[in-house]
C-alpha positions in Angstrom: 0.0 0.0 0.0 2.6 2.5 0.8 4.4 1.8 -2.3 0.8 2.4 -4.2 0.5 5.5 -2.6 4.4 6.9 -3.7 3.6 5.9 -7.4 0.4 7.7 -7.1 1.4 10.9 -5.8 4.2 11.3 -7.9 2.8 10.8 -11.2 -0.1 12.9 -9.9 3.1 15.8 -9.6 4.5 14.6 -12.5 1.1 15.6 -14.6 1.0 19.1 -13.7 4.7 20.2 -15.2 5.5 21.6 -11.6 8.9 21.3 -9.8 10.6 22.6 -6.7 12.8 25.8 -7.4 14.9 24.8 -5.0 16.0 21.9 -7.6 17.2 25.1 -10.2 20.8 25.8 -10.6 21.7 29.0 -8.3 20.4 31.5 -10.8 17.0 29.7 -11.4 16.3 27.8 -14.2 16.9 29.1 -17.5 16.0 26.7 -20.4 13.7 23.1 -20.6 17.4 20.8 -19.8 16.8 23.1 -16.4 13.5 22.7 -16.1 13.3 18.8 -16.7 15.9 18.0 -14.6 14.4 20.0 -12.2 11.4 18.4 -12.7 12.4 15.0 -12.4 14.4 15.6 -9.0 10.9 16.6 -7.5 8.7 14.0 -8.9 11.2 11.6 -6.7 11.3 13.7 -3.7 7.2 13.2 -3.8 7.4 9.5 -4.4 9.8 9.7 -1.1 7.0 12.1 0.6 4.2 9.8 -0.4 5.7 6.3 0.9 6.8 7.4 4.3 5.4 4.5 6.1 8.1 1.5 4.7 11.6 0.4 5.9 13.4 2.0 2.5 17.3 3.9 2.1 18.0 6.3 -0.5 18.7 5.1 -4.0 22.6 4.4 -4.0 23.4 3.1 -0.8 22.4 -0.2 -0.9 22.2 -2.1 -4.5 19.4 -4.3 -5.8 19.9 -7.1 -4.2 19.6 -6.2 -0.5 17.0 -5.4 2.2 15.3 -2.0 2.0 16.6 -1.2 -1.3 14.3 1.1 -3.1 14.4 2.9 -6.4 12.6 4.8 -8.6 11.9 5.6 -12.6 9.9 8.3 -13.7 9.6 7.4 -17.8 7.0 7.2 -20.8 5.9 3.5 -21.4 7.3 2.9 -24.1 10.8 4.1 -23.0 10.4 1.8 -19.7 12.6 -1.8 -20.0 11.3 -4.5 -17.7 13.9 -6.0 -15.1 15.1 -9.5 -15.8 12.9 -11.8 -13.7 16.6 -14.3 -13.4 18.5 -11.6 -12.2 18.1 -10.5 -8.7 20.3 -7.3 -9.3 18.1 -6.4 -12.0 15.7 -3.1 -11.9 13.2 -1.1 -13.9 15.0 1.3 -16.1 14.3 4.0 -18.9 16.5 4.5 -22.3 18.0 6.1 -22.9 17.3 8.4 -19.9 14.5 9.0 -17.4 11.5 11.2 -18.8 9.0 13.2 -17.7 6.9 13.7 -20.5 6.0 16.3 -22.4 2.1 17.5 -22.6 -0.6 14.8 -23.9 2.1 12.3 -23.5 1.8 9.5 -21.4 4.2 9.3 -18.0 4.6 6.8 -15.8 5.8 6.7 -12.0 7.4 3.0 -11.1 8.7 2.6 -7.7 10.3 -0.5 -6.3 11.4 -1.6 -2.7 12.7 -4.8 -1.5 10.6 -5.0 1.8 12.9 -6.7 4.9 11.4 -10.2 6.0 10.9 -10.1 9.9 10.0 -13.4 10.4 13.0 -15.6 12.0 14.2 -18.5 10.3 12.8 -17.3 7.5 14.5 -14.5 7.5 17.6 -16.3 6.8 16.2 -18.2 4.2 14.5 -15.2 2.1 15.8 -11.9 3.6 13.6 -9.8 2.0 10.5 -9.5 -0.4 10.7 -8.0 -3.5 7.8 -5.5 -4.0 6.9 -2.7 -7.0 4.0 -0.4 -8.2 3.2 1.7 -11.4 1.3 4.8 -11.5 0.6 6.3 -15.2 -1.3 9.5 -16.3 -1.2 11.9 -19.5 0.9 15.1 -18.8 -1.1 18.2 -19.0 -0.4 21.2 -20.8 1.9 23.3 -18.5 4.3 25.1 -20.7 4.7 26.4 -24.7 6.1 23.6 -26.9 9.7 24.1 -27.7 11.2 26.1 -30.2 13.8 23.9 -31.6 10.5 21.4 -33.1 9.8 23.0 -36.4 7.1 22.4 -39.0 8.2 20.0 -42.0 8.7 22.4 -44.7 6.1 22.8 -47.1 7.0 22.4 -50.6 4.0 24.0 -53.1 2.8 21.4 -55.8 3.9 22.6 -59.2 1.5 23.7 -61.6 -0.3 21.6 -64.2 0.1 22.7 -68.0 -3.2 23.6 -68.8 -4.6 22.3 -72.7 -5.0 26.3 -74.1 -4.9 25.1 -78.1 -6.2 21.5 -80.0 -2.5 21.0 -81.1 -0.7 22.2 -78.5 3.5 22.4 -79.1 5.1 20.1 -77.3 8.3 22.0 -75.8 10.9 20.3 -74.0 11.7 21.3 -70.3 15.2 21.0 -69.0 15.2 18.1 -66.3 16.1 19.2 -62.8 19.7 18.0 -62.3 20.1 17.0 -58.5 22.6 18.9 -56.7 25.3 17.0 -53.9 24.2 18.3 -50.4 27.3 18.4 -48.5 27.2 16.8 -45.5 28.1 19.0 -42.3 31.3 18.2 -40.7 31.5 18.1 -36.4 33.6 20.8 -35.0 35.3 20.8 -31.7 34.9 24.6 -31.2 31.0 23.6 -31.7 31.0 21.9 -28.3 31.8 24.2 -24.9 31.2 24.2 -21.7 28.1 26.7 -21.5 28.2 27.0 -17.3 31.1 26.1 -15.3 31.6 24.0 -12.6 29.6 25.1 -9.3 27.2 23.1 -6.7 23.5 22.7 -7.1 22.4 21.8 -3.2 25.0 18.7 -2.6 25.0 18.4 -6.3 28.7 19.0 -8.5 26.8 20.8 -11.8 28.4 21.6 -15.3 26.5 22.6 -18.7 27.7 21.4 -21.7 26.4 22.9 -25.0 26.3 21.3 -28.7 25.7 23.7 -31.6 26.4 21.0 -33.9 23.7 20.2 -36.0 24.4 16.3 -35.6 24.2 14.6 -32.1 27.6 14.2 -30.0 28.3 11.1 -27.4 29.7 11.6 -23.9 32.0 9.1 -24.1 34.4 9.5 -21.2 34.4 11.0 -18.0 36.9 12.2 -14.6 36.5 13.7 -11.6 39.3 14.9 -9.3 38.7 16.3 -5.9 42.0 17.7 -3.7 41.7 19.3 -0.3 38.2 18.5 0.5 36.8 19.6 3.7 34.2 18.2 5.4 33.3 16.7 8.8 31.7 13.5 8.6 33.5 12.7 5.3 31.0 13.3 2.5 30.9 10.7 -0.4 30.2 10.4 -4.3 26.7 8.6 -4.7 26.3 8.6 -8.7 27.2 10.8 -11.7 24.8 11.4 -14.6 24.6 13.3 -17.8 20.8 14.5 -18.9 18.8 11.9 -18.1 21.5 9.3 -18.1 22.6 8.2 -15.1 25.8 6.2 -15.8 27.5 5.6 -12.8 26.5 4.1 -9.1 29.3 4.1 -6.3 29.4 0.4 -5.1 30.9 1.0 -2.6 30.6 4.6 -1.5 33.6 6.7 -2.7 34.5 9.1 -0.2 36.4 12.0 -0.5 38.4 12.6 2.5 40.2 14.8 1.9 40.7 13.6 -1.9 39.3 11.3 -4.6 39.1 10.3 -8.4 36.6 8.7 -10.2 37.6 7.8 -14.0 35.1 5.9 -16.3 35.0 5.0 -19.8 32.9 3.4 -23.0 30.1 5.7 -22.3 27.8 7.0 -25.5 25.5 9.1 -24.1 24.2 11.4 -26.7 23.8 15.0 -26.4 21.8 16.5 -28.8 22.1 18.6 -31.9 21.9 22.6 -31.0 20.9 21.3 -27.7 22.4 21.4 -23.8 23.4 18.9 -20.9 24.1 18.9 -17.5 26.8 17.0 -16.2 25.7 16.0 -12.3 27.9 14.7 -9.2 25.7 13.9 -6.9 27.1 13.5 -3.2 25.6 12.7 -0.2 26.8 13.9 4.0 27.8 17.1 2.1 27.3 19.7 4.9 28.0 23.2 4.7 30.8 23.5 5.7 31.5 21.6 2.3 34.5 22.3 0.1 37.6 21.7 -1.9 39.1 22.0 -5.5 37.3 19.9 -8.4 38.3 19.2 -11.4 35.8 17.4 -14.1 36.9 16.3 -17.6 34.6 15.3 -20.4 35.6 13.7 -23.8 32.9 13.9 -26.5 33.0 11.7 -29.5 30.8 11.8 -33.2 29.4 9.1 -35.1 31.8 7.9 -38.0 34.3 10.8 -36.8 38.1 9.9 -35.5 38.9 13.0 -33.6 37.8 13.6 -29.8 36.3 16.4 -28.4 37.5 17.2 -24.6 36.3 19.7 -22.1 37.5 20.6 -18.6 37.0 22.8 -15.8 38.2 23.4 -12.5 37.2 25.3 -9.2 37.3 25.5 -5.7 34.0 25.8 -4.4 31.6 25.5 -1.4 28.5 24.7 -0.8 26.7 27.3 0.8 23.8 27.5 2.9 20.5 26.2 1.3 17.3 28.1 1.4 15.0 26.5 4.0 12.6 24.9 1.9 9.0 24.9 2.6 8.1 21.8 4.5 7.0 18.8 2.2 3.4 17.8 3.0 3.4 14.5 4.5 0.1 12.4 4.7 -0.4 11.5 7.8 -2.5 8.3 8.8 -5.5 7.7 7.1 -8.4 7.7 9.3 -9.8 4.4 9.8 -13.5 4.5 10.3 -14.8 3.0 13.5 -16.6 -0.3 13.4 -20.7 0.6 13.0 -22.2 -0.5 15.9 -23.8 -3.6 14.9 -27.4 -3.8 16.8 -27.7 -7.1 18.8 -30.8 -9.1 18.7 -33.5 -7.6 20.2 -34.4 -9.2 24.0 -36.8 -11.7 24.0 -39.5 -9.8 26.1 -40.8 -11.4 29.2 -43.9 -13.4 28.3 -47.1 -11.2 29.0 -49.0 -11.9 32.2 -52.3 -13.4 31.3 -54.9 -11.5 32.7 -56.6 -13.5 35.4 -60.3 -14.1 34.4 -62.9 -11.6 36.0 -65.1 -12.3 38.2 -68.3 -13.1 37.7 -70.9 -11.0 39.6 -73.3 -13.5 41.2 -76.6 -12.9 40.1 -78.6 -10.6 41.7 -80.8 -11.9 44.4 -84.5 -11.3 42.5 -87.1 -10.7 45.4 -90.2 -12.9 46.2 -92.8 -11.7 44.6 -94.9 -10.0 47.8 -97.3 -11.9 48.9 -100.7 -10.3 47.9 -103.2 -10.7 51.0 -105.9 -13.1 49.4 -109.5 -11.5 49.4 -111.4 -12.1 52.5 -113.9 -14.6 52.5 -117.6 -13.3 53.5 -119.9 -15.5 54.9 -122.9 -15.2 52.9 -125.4 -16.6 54.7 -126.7 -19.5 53.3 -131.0 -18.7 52.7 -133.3 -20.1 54.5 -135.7 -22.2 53.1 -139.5 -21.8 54.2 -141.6 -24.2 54.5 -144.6 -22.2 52.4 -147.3 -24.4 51.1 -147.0 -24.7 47.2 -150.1 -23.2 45.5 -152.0 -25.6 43.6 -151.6 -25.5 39.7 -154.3 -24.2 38.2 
């Protein structure tokens, strides 16, 4: 993840043609080798801001093969050249030199970091775990194309005869004889050292400048240091030209209080009408930081015996740097608390049956009241005469 996070946030930089000033030569910088160098130097200083959280050195002091090794190419796709999966020293690259892109290109951040095993016993068996990430995005438009990329020219199509008569004379043109175009020549005085030696931050900076029209090849390069002063002893970490970074101290090479560094069968190009930046980078190189350097450069052209060699020398310091504004570095990312699940509900207790109501008992109906019966006269019975019956008639 932390990896992820470094490849996105650099090609995220990388997108928006932005760089750190602070990357510029002394005077600021002054034409696009400047500004891409500068550019690429900052893209890497974000891919070191964004992956913070992971047990990781500098490029340069360890090699590939080794725990906490980590390294990283900024490059268009179809520069980038895969690392050999049967060699363990093997690592992402870019020829013939790391690119930024230019606007509606295609750039892409890879970052790679062998992560230290911490488990014992296997430890010893597999001391670390190789791990990489790619980031890609198109560059945005951020500055004015450049000026040395001209239209093709345009050549006019030549007018058709037009039929003005029935029979028109036929009269012979003259054929266009082709003409030899001599072929330009290299020239030694062509090729000069357009800014001397001087440091960059802890960076050992010359410009080199080719007003040739064809491309010259850095093919050899030295650099003497006498009388250096520095306390702890600072020491050479690689040496580039443009985008080419052709040498890696393995070991270190410290300069206390002298060194040389001589290396040969380079062919980096530089090209036509075009300028590079020679760059000795060194690391511990703490104002107070200082000595006399010396750098020699041979340049060479295609089909072309002679060589072309420039030198300068100097005793410089580094001065004090300008406190840079602090890099933003992401800080944990805020892990949302669990949700608070709901439990099952509680059973509730069971509900009290209600008891059965009493019946009323019925109501106690009164006797009907007894009704007095009638009283009972005595009607005296008649009394029965003995009249004599009167006879019939």
């Amino acid at each position: 993840m932390a990896i992820e996070n470094g490849a996105r946030f650099g090609v995220r930089y990388a997108v928006t043609g932005e760089y750190n000033p602070d990357k510029c030569p002394l005077g600021g910088c002054s034409d696009d080798t400047d500004f891409d160098l500068a550019r690429i130097d900052s893209i890497h200083d974000t891919v070191w801001a964004g992956s913070s959280s992971i047990v990781r050195v500098k490029e340069g002091q360890v090699d590939a093969t080794q725990p906490s090794f980590f390294h990283v190419v900024v490059c268009r796709p179809k520069d980038l050249i895969e690392p050999d999966s049967t060699d363990p020293s093997s690592m992402y690259e870019c020829v013939p030199a790391e690119n930024g892109g230019r606007p509606s290109e295609r750039v892409m951040v890879v970052v790679e970091n062998n992560h230290p095993v911490l488990t014992p016993f296997l430890s010893a068996i597999w001391p670390h775990l190789r791990l990489s990430a790619k980031s890609e995005a198109v560059v945005e438009g951020y500055r004015v194309m450049h000026p040395e990329i001209e239209p093709p020219d345009f050549v006019p199509p030549s007018p058709q005869p037009t039929n003005t008569a029935q029979n028109p004379t036929i009269t012979p043109t003259a054929s266009i004889t082709p003409t030899t175009t001599p072929t330009p020549t290299p020239d030694c005085d062509l090729i000069r050292i357009s800014a001397g030696l001087r440091f960059q931050g802890e960076d050992l900076v010359m410009r080199v400048r080719n007003d040739n029209p064809m491309n010259a090849y850095l093919s050899n390069s030295e650099l003497h240091a006498r009388n250096v002063t520095n306390s702890p002893p600072a020491y050479l970490d690689w040496m580039s030209f443009g985008f080419s970074k052709y040498y890696i101290a393995k070991p270190p090479v410290y300069f206390n209080p002298a060194g040389d560094v001589v290396t040969g069968g380079l062919w980096i190009p530089l090209g036509g009408r075009s300028t590079g930046v020679w760059r000795g980078d060194f690391e511990d190189a703490l104002s107070p930081f200082g000595g006399d350097f010396s750098v020699r450069l041979v340049f060479k052209f295609d089909n072309w015996p002679q060589e072309c060699p420039l030198a300068d020398a100097a005793h410089l310091e580094i001065q004090p740097t300008r406190t840079p504004w602090p890099t933003w570095t992401p800080g944990p990312t805020n892990t949302p608390r669990p949700t608070n699940t709901p439990g099952p509900s509680p059973t509730p207790y069971p509900t009290r049956a209600p008891r059965p109501t009493k019946t009323q008992k019925p109501t106690n109906t009164p006797s009907p009241t007894w009704t007095p019966q009638p009283t009972k006269t005595n009607t005296p019975i008649p009394t029965v005469l003995n009249s004599p019956v009167p006879p019939p008639d």
